[in-house]
C-alpha positions as CSV (number, residue, x, y, z in Angstrom):
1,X,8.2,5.4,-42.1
2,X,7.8,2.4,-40.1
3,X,6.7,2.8,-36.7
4,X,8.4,0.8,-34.1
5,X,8.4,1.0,-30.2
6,X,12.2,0.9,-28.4
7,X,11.4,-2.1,-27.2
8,X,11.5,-3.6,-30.7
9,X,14.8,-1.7,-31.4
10,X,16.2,-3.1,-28.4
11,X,15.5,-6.7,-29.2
12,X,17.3,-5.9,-32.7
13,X,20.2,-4.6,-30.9
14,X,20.4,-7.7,-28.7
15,X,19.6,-11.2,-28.6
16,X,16.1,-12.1,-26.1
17,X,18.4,-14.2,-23.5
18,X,20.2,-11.3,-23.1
19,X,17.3,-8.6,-23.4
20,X,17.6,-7.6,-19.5
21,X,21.3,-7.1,-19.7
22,X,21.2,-4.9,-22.9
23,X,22.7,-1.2,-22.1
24,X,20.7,1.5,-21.7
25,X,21.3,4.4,-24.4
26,X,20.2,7.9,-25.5
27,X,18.5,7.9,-29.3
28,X,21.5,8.3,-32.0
29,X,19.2,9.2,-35.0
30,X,16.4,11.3,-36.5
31,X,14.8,8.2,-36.8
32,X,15.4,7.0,-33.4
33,X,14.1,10.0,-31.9
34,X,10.6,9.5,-34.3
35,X,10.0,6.1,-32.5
36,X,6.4,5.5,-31.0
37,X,5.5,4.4,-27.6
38,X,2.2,2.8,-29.3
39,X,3.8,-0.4,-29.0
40,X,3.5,-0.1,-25.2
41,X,0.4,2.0,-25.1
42,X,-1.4,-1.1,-26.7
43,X,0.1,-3.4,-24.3
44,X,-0.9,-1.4,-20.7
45,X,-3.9,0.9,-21.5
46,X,-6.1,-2.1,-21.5
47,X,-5.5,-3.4,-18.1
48,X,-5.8,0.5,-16.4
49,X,-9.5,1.8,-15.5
50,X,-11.3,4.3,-14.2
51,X,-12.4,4.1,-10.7
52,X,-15.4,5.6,-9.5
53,X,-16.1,6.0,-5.4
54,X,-19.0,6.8,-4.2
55,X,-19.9,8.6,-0.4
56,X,-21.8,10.3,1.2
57,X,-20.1,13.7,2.7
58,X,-20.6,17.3,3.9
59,X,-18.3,18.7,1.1
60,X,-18.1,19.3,-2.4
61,X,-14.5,18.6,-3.8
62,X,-12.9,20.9,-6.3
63,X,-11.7,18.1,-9.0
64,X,-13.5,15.4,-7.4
65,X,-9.7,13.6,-6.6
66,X,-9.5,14.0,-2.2
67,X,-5.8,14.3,-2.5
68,X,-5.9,17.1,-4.7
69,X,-9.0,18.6,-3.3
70,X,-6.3,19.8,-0.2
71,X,-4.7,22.9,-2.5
72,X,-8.4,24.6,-2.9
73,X,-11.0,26.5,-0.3
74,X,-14.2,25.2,-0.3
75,X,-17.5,27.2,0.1
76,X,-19.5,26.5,3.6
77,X,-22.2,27.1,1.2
78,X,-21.4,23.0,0.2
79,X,-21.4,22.4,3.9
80,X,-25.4,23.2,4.3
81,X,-26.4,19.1,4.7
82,X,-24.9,15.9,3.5
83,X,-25.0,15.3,0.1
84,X,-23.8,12.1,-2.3
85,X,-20.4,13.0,-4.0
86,X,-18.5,10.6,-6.6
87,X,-14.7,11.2,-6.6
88,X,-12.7,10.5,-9.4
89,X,-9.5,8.3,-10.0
90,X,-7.5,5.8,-11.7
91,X,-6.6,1.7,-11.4
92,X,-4.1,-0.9,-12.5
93,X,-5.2,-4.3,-13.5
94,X,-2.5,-6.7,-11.6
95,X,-4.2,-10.1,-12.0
96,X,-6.1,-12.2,-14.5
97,X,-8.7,-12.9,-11.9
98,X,-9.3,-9.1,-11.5
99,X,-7.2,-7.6,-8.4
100,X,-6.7,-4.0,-9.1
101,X,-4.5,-1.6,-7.1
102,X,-5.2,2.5,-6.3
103,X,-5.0,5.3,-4.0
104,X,-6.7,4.2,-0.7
105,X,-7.6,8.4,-1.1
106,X,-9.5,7.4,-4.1
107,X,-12.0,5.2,-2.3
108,X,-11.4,6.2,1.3
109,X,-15.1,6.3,3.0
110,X,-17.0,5.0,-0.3
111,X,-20.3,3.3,0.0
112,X,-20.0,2.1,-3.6
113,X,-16.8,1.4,-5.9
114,X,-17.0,0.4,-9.6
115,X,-14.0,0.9,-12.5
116,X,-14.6,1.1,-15.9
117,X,-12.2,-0.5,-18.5
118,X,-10.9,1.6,-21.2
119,X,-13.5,-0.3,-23.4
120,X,-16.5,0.7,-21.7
121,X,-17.0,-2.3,-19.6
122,X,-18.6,-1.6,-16.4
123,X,-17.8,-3.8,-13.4
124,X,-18.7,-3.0,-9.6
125,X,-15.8,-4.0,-7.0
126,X,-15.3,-4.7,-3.9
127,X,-12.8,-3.2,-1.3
128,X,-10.3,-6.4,-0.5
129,X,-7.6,-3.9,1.3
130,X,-7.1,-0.5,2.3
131,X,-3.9,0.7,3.7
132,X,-4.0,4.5,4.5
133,X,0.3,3.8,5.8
134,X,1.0,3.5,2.0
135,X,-1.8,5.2,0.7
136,X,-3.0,2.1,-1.5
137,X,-5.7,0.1,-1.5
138,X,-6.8,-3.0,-3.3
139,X,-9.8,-3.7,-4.7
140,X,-11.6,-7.0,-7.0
141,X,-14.0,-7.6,-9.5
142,X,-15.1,-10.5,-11.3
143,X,-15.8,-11.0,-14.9
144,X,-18.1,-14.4,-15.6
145,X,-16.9,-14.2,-19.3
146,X,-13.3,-14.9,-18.8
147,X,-9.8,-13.3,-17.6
148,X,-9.3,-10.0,-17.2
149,X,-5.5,-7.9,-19.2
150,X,-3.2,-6.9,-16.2
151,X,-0.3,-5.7,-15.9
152,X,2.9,-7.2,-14.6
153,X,5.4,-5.9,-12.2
154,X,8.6,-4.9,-12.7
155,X,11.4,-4.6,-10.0
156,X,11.1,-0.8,-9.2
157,X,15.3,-1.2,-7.9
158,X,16.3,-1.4,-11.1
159,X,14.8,2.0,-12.0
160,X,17.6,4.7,-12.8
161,X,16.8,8.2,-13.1
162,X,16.9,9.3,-16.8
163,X,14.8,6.2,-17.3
164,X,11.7,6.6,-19.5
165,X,8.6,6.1,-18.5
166,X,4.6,6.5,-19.4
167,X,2.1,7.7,-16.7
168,X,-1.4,6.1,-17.5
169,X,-4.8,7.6,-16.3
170,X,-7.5,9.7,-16.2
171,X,-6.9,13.3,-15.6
172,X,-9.2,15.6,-14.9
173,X,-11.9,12.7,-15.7
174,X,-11.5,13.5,-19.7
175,X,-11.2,9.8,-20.3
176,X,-7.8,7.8,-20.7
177,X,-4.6,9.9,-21.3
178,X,-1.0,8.7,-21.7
179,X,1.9,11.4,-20.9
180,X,5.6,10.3,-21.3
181,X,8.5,11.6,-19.2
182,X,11.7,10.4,-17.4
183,X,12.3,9.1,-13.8
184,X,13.5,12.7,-12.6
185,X,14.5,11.3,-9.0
186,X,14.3,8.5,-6.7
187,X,14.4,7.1,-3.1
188,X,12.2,10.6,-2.6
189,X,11.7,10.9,1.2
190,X,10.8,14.0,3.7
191,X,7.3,14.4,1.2
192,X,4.8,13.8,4.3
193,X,2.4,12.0,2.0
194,X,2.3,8.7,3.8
195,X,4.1,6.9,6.2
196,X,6.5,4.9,4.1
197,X,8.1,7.6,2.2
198,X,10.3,6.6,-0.9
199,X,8.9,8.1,-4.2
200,X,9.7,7.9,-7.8
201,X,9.8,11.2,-9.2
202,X,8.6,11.6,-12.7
203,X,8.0,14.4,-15.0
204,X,5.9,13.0,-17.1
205,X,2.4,14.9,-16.5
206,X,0.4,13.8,-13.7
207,X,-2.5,15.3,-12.6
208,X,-6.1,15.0,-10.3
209,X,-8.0,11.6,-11.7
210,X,-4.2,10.3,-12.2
211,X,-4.2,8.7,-8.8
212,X,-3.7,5.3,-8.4
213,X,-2.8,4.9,-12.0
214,X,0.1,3.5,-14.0
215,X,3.4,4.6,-14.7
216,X,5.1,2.0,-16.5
217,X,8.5,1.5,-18.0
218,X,8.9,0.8,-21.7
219,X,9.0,-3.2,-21.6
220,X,4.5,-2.2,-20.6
221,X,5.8,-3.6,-16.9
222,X,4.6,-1.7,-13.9
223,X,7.3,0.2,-12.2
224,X,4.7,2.8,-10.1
225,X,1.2,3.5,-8.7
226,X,1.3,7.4,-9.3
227,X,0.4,9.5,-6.3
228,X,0.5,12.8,-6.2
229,X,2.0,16.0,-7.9
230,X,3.3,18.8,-6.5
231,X,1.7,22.1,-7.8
232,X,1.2,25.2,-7.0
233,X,-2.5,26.2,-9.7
234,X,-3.6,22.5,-9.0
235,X,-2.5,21.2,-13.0
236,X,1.2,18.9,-13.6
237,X,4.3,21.2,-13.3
238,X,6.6,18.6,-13.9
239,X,7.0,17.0,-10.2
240,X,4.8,13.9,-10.0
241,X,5.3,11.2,-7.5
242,X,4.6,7.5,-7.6
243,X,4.3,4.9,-5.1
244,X,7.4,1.9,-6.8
245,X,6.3,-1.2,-7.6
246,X,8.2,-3.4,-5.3
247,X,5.9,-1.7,-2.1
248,X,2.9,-2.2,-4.5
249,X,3.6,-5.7,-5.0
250,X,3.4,-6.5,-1.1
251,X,0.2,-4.3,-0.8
252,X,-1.3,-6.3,-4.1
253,X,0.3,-9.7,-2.5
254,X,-1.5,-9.1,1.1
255,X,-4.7,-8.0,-1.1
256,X,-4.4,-11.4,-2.5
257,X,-3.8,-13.4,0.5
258,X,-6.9,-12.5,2.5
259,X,-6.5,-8.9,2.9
260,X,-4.3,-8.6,6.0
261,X,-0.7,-7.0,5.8
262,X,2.0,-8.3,8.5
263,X,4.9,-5.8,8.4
264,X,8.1,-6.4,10.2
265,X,8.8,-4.5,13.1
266,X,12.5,-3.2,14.2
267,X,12.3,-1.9,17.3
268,X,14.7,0.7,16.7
269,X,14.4,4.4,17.4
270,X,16.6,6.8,14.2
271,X,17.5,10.2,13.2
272,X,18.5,11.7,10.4
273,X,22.3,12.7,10.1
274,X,23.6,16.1,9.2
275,X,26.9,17.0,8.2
276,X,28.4,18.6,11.4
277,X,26.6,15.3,13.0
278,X,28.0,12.5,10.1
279,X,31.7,14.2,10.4
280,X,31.7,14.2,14.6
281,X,30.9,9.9,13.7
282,X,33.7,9.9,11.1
283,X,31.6,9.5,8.3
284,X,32.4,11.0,5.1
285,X,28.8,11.6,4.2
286,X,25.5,12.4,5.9
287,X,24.1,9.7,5.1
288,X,22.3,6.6,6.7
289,X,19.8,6.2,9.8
290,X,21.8,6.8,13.1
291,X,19.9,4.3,16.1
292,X,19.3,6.3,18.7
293,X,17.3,4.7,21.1
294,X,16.5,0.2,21.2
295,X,13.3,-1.1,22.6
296,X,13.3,-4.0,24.7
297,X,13.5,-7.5,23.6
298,X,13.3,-6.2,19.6
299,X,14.4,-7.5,16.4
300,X,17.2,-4.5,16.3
301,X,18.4,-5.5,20.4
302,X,18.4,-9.2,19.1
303,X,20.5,-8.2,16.3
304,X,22.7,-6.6,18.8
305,X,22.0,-3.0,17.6
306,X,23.5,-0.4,19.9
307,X,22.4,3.4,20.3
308,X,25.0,5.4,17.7
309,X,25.1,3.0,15.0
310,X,24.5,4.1,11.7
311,X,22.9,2.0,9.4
312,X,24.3,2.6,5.8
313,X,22.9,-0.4,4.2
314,X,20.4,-3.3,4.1
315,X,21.1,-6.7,2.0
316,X,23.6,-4.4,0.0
317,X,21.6,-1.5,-1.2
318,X,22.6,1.7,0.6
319,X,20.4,3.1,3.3
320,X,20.1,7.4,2.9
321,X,18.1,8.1,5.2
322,X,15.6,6.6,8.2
323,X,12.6,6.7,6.2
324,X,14.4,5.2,2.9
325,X,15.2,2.1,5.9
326,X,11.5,1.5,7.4
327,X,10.8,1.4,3.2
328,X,12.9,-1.3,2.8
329,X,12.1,-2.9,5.9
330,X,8.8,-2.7,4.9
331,X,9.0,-4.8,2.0
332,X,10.8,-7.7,3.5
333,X,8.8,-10.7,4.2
334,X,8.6,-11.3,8.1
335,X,10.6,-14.0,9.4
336,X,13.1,-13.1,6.6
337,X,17.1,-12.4,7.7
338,X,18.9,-9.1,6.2
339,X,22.1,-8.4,6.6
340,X,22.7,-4.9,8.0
341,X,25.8,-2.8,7.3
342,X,26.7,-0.4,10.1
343,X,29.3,1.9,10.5
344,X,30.6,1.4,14.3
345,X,33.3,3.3,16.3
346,X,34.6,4.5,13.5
347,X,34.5,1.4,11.4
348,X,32.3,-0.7,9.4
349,X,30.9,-3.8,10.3
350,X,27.6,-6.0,10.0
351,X,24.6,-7.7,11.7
352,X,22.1,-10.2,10.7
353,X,18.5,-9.3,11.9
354,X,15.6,-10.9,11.4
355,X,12.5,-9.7,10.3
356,X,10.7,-10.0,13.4
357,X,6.4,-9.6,13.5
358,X,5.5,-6.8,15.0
359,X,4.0,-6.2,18.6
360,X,0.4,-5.6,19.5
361,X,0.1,-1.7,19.3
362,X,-1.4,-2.4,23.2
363,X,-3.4,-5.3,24.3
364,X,-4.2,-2.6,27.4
365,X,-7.2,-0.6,26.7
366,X,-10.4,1.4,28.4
367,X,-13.1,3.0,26.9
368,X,-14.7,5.8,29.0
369,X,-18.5,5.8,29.2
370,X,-21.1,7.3,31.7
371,X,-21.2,10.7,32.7
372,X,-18.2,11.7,32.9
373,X,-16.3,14.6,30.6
374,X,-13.9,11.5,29.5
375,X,-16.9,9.7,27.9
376,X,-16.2,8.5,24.4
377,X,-12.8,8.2,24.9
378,X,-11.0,5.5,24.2
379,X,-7.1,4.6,25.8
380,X,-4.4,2.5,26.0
381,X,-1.5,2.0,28.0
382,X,1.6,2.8,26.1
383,X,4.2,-0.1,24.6
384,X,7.1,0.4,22.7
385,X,5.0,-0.5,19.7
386,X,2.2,2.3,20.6
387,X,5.1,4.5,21.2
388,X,6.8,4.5,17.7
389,X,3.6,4.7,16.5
390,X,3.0,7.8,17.8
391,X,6.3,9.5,17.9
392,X,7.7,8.9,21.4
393,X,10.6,6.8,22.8
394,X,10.4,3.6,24.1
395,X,10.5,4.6,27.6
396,X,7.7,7.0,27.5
397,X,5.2,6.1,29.8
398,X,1.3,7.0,30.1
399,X,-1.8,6.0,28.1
400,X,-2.8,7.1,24.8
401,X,-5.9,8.4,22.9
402,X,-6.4,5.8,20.5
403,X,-10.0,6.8,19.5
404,X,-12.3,9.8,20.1
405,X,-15.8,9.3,19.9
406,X,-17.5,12.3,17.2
407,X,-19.8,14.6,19.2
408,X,-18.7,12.9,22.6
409,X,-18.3,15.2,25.8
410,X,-14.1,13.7,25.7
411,X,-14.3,15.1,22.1
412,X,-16.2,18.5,23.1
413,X,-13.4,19.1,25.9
414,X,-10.8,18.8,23.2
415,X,-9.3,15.6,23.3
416,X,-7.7,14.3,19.9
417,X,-6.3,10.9,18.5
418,X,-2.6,10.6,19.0
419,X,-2.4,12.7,22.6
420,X,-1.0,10.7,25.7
421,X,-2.5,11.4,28.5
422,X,0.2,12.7,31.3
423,X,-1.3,13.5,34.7
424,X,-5.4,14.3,35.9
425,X,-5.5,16.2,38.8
426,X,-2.0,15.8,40.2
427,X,-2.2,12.2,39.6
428,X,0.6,10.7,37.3
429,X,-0.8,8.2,34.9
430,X,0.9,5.2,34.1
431,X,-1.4,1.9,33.3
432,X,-5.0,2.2,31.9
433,X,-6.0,1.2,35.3
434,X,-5.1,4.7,36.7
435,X,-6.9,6.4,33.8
436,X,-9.8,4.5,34.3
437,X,-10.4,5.4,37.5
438,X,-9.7,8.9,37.5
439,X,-11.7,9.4,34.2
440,X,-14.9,8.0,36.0
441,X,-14.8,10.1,38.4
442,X,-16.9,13.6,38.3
443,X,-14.8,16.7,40.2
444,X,-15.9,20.1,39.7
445,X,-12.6,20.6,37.3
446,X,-10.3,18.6,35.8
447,X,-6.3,19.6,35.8
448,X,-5.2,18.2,32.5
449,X,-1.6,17.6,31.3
450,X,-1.3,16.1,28.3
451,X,1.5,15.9,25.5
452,X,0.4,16.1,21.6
453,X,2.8,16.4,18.9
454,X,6.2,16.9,21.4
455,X,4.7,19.7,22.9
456,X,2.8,19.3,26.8
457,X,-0.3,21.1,27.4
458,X,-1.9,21.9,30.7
459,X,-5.1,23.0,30.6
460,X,-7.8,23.0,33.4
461,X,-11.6,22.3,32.3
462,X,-14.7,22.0,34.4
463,X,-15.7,18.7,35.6
C-alpha cells in the first residue's frame, strides 16, 4: 500500500489556492485511517534538537528536566556541596540563521548551552533571551557551513480542538521521539505555570526532556512550544500543555530584534466573573474580564474604561477570562489600536485603546547597606506598574522588596521578594525616602508590618 501523509490527501481533495480553506474531516476509510505521518515527521524532526544546559547547583534532579524535577523529593544527601549537573530538554529550529526557541526552565542558571541536531551535529549556543513571564527563552547558534532547517509558524488561532497534532522531542533523554494526539482543549488558563496563561492542551504524550519542543500541526508548521504535563507518577497521562505559537512568535521576534521584549501595558485592574456575579450584570454567561479598578493616566482610562465593564472581546475574538485578555494583550504590538467589546449598563458597546508601552516598574529605589538588620535589601516606592506587578491596587501605597540580598542580615530577619513594606516602628511608609531613613537606623527592636501575598504581618525583631 502506498503510504501517503493527509497532507497529500488534502491537496488531492482540493486545489493548492484553496488548500487553507479546505474543510476539516474525520478519515472515511480503512485506508484513510492507515495513512502515515512520515510525510510530516521528515519535514519537522530535522529542525528540533536536543538542548543540553549546563550549571552548577546544590541538587541533583530526578529526570534532569527542572520543571518536572518539582513532583519528586530529593535526598539532602545531594545537598552535601555544589556539584555540576546537566539538565535535559528539547528546541525548535525557527530561522535559517539558527534562532532556536525552548523552556527558559531548560536553561535557567546554565553556565554552558549546546543542542544537538537530530543528525548528530553538535553546536554550542548562546542565550539571546530569556523570559521566565512566558517561560521561553531564545537561544543562537551559528553554522559556518550554511543555513540551518527550521520550522515555520503557524497561526495558533486557527487551532480547533479535535485538531491533530505531533509533539516532537526528547523524552526521558532516549533520543528523538514523535507521539501523535489531538488538541484536547484550548485558551487553558487558571494552570499557575507562568504568567501569561493560555495553553494548548494536547494528548499526544509529553513527557520530562519534552520541554521546549515541538508540537506541530499536520502541514510540519509550528502551532506550540510544549510545556508541561500534568501527572500524577511523573510519565504522560494524556494532559500535556503547550505554549501557542502566536506568543512564541513575539518571544522568537524580540529574540531576533536584540533581545529585549516591550509588552503593552493596560493599566486596568480585573476579576474573574461567576455566575451569581455575570447574572447580577445581565450577562447571559460568566464570561469575560470585569475592570475593577483603572490606574491613572493608562491606556484602559485613555480608552475611557470605567470600573464594572466587562470586557468580552478584543479585535473580535471573544475574551473568557482576565488571563485569556493580558494573553492577547500580550501579543499585540505596542503602539498598535484594538478595538475592545464591552458589555456596559446592560448593553454592548466598544472602545478603541491603544497599545500603550508600559511604565517603569519604579524609577524610585534604595538599597540598604551598613549595619543595619535592613542591609541587603533592596526597595522601591510603589507605582501603579510595581503594583499590578505584585498583586495590589493602584492605590496601594508603600515601598516594595524588589531584591534580597542571599545570606544578608534583611534576608536572615526574614524579608522576601514581593513584600511591601507597611510601617517600622509606628512610622507609616510611603516614599523610599522614609524607608531609607528608618532602615539606617539601629534601635534595639524593630516593629515590623508588612503585607505578603494579601495577608499583613506584624512581627517585632531585635534591632
Amino acid at each position: 500500500m502506498f503510504r501517503k501523509s493527509i497532507v497529500a490527501i488534502l491537496l488531492v481533495l482540493a486545489p493548492a489556492a484553496a488548500f487553507a480553506q479546505v474543510e476539516r474531516t474525520v478519515p472515511q476509510s480503512q485506508e484513510e485511517i492507515q495513512l502515515s505521518y512520515s510525510p510530516v515527521v521528515q519535514q519537522v524532526a530535522p529542525a528540533v534538537v536536543n538542548v543540553y544546559a549546563t550549571r552548577v547547583t546544590q541538587q541533583q534532579s530526578g529526570f534532569g528536566d527542572p520543571f518536572f524535577d518539582q513532583f519528586f523529593g530529593r535526598s539532602p544527601l545531594f545537598n552535601q556541596r555544589p556539584q555540576t549537573s546537566q539538565s535535559l530538554g528539547s528546541g525548535v529550529i525557527v530561522s535559517a540563521d539558527g534562532m532556536i526557541l525552548t523552556n527558559n526552565h531548560v536553561v535557567e542558571g546554565a553556565t554552558d548551552i549546546r543542542i544537538v541536531l537530530n543528525d548528530g551535529r553538535e553546536y554550542p549556543v548562546e542565550l539571546v533571551l530569556a523570559d521566565p513571564s512566558t517561560d521561553l527563552a531564545v537561544l543562537r547558534a551559528e553554522d559556518g557551513a550554511g543555513e540551518f532547517p527550521f520550522v515555520s509558524f503557524a497561526d495558533s488561532d486557527q487551532l480547533e480542538v479535535g485538531d491533530l497534532v505531533l509533539a516532537i522531542g526528547n523524552p526521558f533523554g532516549v533520543g528523538q521521539s514523535v507521539s501523535s494526539g489531538i488538541v484536547s482543549a484550548l485558551a487553558r488558563t487558571g494552570m499557575g505555570m507562568t504568567d501569561y496563561q493560555f495553553f494548548i492542551q494536547t494528548d499526544a504524550a509529553i513527557n520530562p526532556g519534552n520541554s521546549g519542543g515541538a508540537l506541530v500541526d499536520m502541514n510540519g508548521q509550528l502551532v506550540g512550544i510544549n510545556t508541561a504535563l500534568f501527572t500524577r507518577s511523573g510519565g504522560s497521562q494524556g494532559i500535556g500543555f503547550a505554549i501557542p505559537s502566536n506568543m512564541a512568535r513575539v518571544i522568537a521576534d524580540a529574540g531576533a530584534a536584540g533581545g529585549e521584549i516591550m509588552r503593552p501595558w493596560l493599566g486596568a485592574q480585573m476579576q474573574m466573573l461567576d455566575a451569581d456575579l455575570a447574572a447580577s450584570l445581565g450577562l447571559v454567561t460568566p464570561r469575560g474580564a470585569l475592570v475593577t479598578e483603572i490606574a491613572p493616566d493608562s491606556p484602559a482610562e485613555a480608552a475611557g474604561l470605567a470600573s464594572g465593564d466587562v470586557i468580552t472581546a478584543i479585535d473580535g475574538v471573544a475574551v473568557q477570562d482576565p488571563e485569556a485578555l493580558n494573553y492577547r494583550v500580550a501579543t499585540k504590538p505596542v503602539g498598535s489600536i484594538s478595538e475592545l467589546t464591552l458589555w456596559r449598563n446592560g448593553a454592548e458597546t466598544t472602545a478603541a485603546l491603544e497599545m500603550g508601552a508600559p511604565p517603569a516598574t519604579s524609577d524610585r529605589q534604595a538599597t540598604i547597606s551598613g549595619n543595619t538588620r535592613f542591609a541587603g535589601v533592596s526597595a522601591a516606592e510603589l507605582n501603579p506598574a510595581l503594583a499590578q506587578q505584585l498583586g495590589l491596587g493602584f492605590s496601594t501605597q508603600g515601598v516594595a522588596v524588589v531584591e534580597v540580598e542571599a545570606g544578608s542580615p534583611a534576608a536572615r530577619m526574614g524579608l522576601e521578594q514581593g513584600d511591601v513594606i507597611v510601617a517600622l516602628n509606628g512610622t507609616e511608609i510611603r516614599d523610599i525616602e522614609t524607608f531609607e531613613s528608618l532602615a539606617s537606623q539601629r534601635p534595639r527592636a524593630w516593629q515590623i508590618i508588612l503585607q505578603r501575598e494579601g495577608r499583613v504581618i506584624r512581627s517585632v525583631v531585635s534591632g
